[in-house]
Each structure stands twice: as C-alpha cells, then as structure tokens.
N, C-alpha and C positions, 0 to 999 in steps of 0.2 A: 218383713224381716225383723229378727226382731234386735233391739239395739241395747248389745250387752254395756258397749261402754259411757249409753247415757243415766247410768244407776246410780244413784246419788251415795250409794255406799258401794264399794267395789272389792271383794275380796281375791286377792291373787292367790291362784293354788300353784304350788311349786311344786317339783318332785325330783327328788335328789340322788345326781349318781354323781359318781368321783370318774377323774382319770389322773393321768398324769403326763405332763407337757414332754415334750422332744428337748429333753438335756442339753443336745448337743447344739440347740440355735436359740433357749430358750424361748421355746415358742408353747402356746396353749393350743390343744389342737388333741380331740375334737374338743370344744364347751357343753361341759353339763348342763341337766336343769337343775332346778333345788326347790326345796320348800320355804314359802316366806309368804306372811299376813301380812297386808295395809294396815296402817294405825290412823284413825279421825285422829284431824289435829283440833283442840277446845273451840270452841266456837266466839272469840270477844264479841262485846254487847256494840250492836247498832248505832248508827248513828243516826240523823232525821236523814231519809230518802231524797237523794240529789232530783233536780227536775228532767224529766228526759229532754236527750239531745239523739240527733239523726245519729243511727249505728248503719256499718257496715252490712252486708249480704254475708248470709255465710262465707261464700265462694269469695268475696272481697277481703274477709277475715281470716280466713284460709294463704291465701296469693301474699298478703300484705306481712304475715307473720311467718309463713313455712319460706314463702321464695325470696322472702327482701328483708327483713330486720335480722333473721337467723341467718344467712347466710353469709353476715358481712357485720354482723353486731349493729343492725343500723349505720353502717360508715361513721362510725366512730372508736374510739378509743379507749380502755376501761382504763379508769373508773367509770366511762361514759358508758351506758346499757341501753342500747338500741334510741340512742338520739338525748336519753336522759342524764343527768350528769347532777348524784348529790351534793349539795350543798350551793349548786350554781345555776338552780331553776326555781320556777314555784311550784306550790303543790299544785296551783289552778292549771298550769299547764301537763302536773302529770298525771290530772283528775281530768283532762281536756283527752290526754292520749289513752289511757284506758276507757272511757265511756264511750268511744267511737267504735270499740268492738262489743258491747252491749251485754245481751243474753239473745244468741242466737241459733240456730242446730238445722240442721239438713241431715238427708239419709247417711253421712259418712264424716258428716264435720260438726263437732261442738264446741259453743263459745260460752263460758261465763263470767262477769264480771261479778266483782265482789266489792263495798266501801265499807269502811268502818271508820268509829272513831279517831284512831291511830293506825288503822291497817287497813290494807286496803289489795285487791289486785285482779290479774288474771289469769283464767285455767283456760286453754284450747287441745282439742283433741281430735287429731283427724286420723282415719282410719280406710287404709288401703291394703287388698290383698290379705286379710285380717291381720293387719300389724296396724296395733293403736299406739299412735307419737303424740306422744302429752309433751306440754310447755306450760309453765306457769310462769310469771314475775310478779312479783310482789313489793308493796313499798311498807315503809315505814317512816311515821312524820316525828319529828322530834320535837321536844319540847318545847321551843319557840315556833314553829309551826311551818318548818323548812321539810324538805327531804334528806331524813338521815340517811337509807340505807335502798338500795336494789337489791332483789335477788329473783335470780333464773334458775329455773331446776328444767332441766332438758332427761326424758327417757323414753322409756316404750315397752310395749308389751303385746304377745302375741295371743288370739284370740285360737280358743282352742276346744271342740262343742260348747258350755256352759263355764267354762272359766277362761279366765285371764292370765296367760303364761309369763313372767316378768320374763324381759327381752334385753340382755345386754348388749347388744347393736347400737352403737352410737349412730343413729341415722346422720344420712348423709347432709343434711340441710344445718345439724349443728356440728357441723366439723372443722368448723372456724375455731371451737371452743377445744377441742382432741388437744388433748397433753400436748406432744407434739408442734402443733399450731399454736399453741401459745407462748413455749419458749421458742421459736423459732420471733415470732412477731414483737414478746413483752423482753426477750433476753433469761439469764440464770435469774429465777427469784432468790429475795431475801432470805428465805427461808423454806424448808421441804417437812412433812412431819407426816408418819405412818401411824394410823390405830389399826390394832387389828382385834375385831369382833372374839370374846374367848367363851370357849366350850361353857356351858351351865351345867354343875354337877350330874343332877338327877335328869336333863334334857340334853344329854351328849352328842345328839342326833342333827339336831336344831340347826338350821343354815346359819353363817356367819358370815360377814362382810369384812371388806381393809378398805380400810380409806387412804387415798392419799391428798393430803392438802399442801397445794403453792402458796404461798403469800409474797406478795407484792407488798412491803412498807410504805415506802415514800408514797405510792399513787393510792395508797391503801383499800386495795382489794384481793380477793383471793378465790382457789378455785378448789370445790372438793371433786374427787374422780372417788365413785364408787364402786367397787367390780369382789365378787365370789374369792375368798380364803378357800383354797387348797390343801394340801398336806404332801407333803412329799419327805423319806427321811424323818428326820429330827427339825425339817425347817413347814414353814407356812409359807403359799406365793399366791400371789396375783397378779393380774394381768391389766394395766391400765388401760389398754385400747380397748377394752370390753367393761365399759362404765357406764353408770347414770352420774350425770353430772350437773355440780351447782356451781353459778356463779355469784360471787355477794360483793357488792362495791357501796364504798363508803364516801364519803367528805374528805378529799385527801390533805391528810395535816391532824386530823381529828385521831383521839386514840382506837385500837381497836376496842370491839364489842365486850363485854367483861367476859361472855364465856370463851370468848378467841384469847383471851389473857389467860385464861387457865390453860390452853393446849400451848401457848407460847412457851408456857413455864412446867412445863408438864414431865420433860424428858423424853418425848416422843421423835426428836429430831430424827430426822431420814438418817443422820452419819450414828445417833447411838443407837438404832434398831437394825440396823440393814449395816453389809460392808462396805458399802459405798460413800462417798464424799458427793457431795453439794454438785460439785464442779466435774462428776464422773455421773453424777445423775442427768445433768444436764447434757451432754457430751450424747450419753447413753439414748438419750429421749426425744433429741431434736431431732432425730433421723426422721424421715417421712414415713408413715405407714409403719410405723416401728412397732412389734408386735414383744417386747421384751417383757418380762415376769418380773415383780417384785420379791424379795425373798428376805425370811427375819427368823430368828431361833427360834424355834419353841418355846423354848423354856421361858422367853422373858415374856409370855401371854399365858400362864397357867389359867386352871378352868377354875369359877368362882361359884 
C-alpha cells in the first residue's frame, strides 16, 4: 500500500465551494472543501545527536498519545501540557518524554522526534479509514536553559486517491481542547481576539481562514481555533467547532511572546470585530456541542 502520509513533504490539495449556514440556528451545514498548500517551516541548525534511549512500539506511541495524554491533557492543568508544565520542570525530563516516542512507523501509524539546539519536538500521525490525525508538541528552551514554552497543534485530514484533503473534524480524542471544553473547564478568558484571513487582490479566489484566539493571562496560555471564512451578505463567518487547533502554554507570571504583544495591541478584540461581548461570547460557547458561527463586517477585512 502505498503510504501517502509518510512523505516528508506533503501537499494538501483543497477544492473550493461555498454555501451558506441555516440563519435561523446559525448552524454550518453542509461544510465545504477549499483549496490550501502546506508551507515547510525553516529548518534551525542541529544540535550534537542525543544518545539512544528504549522508544516506544508504534502501537505503544499510538495508545499512549491518541487514548491517554490527548484525551485528558495528560491529567493536568494548562499551563500544564500533557504532564509538562513550563518553567517548573527540566529540559532532561522533557528530553526524557519526547525520546521515549523515538522515530517510529507501522502500516497506519507514524512517529518522529525532532531535537535541536533550542527547539525541539514531536510529529505523530495515525491514520484510520483514510482520515490522517496529526499531533505535534513542541518545545522551546530559554535562555537560561529552562522550558519556556509548549505548543500542541491537534488537526487531520482526509486522504483522497493521491492527495491529502484538509479535514476540519476536530477528532474526537482532542476534544478535551473543543472551544467549548475549555471554557466550560478554564471559565471566561481574559481576553478573545478575531483575525480574519483577507481576499489578495489579483488571487480573489484563494481560501482564507479566521482565527479565533483565547487567552488566559494570569496562567498564561492560550488557544488558537482555526476554521474556513465564509461570506454571507456584507458579513464573514466561521464556525469554531470545525477547527484545527493550537495550544501554547507559557511560564505563568512571565510576559507574553513579543509576537502575542502585537495581537494584544492590535485591535482585534472579539467585542471590536464582532457584536458580541466577552461575556456573551462565553455564555454563547460553553453550551456542549455548540455548533454556533462567528460573524464580523466586511468591511473592516478589505482585500490587500
């Protein structure tokens, strides 16, 4: 068989139709597909080659990451990421927890670890019923040679003859992480903030994304929910429950990351893009299985 999603470059082909959601419950329904390319991210320089340590079986790396750390965040608490908690472990113990998943692959399940000088992490990819559910976590060491930062990127994508269909299915293994699930669990965050992806003159066609990001101050972490820009009217909407989603947790007490300083001051707040309040977003979102649209004028995303 042959194994599209162990290709060390992977290009998703996407193919784009529009609809428009049921008004009356704002609900999305049916979901398009669309067109969207992968981008490699730079590759930083090497660091000397750790000594091997016993890894996992696939099948172990598989059970230990899809049935038990995702589905409960490792029983713990963010800032805390699947048992790790920046600023209050060492790197040896988070150089101990990635190298136990290795580089490993079976017919339907791939593992890789990554180290670097400053960066470091892991990609897993299991694939059932051709829907490929990637995870990655990643770290970052700081200066003094601590753990600044975690981040999880949870998504998936459907295989489909020779390509790769992006899949906005939050599978069900991270749905600890579902909008919903989080302020139901973390309470209102501090703050809510909406971008939405805007038209390119001469490429009008072009998919475009909304993002919506939670932030948590005090515990300082935060959550991006990625899901397909719409058009309906004079407004843009999205649909949070149909996301790729990143978690990033920090040092809590430490300031945010410089570029999260720019979105803090940015003007992008959820109450000046959208009709809603903070506190009508929250209301709106804790509901279980809440299937509700995001919605923002046009006009203030003109095309660049």
């Amino acid at each position: 068989m042959k194994r599209l999603w162990m290709m060390s470059t992977i290009i998703i082909v996407l193919i784009g139709t529009g609809c428009a959601p049921d008004t009356n419950h704002n609900l999305l329904t049916p979901t398009p597909s669309f067109e969207h390319t992968a981008k490699a991210s730079p590759t930083p320089t090497a660091s000397q080659t750790p000594s091997p340590i016993p890894t996992l079986s696939p099948d172990e790396a598989w059970k230990l990451a899809f049935e038990s750390l995702a589905v409960n965040n490792g029983g713990c608490r963010l800032p805390c990421l699947w048992g790790l908690t920046p600023g209050s472990i060492s790197m040896d113990t988070v150089y101990a927890f990635v190298r136990q998943f290795g580089d490993v692959q079976s017919e339907d399940i791939y593992v890789s670890e990554d180290e670097f000088e400053d960066v470091g992490g892991l990609t897993l990819i299991y694939r059932k019923d051709h829907i490929h559910t990637w995870l990655d976590i990643s770290y970052y060491v700081s200066e003094d040679g601590g753990l600044e930062q975690l981040t999880l990127h949870a998504s998936a994508s459907e295989e489909k003859d020779a390509d790769l269909l992006y899949d906005e299915t939050i599978p069900q293994q991270f749905s600890y992480y579902s909008l919903p699930s989080i302020l139901t669990n973390y309470g209102m965050p501090d703050q809510a903030f909406l971008v939405v992806g805007r038209d390119i003159i001469d490429r009008p066609y072009e998919w475009q994304p909304m993002i919506l990001t939670i932030y948590y101050a005090e515990k300082n972490f935060f959550l991006e929910y990625e899901f397909t820009r719409y058009s309906q009217g004079d407004q843009y909407y999205g649909c949070p429950h149909r996301s790729h989603i990143r978690v990033s947790a920090g040092e809590a007490g430490s300031p945010p990351y410089e570029w999260f300083q720019e979105l803090l001051t940015s003007g992008y707040a959820l109450e000046n893009v959208t009709s809603v309040t903070l506190e009508e977003f929250y209301s709106i979102f804790t509901v279980p299985d809440n299937t509700a649209c995001v919605y923002t004028p046009m006009s203030l995303w003109p095309p660049q």
